[in-house]
C-alpha positions as CSV (number, residue, x, y, z in Angstrom):
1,X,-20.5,6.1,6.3
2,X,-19.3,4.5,3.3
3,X,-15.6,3.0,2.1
4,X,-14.6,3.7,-1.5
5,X,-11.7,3.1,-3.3
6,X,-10.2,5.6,-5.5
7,X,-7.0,5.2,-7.6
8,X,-4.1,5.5,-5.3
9,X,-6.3,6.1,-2.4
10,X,-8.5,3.4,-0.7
11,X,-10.4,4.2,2.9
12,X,-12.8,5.0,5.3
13,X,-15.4,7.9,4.6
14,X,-15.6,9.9,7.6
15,X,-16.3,13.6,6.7
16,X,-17.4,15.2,4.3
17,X,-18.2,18.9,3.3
18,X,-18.6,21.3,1.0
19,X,-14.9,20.9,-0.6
20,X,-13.5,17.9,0.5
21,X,-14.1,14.0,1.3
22,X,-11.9,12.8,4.3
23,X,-10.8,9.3,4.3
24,X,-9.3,6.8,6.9
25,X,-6.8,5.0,4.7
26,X,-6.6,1.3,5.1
27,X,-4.0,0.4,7.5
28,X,-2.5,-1.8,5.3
29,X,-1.6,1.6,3.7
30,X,-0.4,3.8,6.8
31,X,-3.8,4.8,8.0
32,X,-3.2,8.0,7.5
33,X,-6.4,11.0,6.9
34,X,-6.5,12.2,3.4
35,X,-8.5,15.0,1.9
36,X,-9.7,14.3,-1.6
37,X,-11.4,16.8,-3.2
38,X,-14.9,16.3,-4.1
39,X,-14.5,17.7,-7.9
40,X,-12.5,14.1,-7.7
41,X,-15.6,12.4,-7.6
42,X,-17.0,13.9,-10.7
43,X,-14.3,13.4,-12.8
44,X,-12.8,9.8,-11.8
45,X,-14.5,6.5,-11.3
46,X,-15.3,5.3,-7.8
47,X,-15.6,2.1,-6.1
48,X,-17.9,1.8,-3.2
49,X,-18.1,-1.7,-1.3
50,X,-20.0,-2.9,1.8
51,X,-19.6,-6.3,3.8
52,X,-17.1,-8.0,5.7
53,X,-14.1,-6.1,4.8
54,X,-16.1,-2.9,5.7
55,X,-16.8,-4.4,9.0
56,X,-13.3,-5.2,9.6
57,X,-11.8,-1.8,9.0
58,X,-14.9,-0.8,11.4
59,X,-13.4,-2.7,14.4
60,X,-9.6,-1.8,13.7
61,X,-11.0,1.6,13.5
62,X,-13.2,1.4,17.4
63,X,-10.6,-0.4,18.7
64,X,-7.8,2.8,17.9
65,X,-10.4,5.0,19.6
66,X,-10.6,3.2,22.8
């Protein structure tokens, strides 16, 4: 599962199929699930990052499950 950034919306990846990407916003921005549609991709630039931060939003993310 990856995290991207996309302009105006910057989350978790944690679906996707055939027409849409489902991210966990950041919950500095509400946390909320959005749908992007993966045509998005094709047409827009998109940031993917790994490391620390990643790991953080991780750990908010298992700790909201339990």
């Amino acid at each position: 599962v990856d995290t991207l950034d996309k302009p105006g919306v910057k989350g978790r990846v944690i679906a996707i199929n055939l027409l849409f990407t489902t991210l966990l916003e950041m919950p500095e921005a509400g946390g909320a699930l959005v749908q992007v549609p993966n045509s998005q991709f094709f047409q827009k630039s998109v940031r993917r990052w790994r490391g620390a931060e990643v790991q953080a939003l991780h750990k908010e993310t298992a700790a909201e499950a339990d």
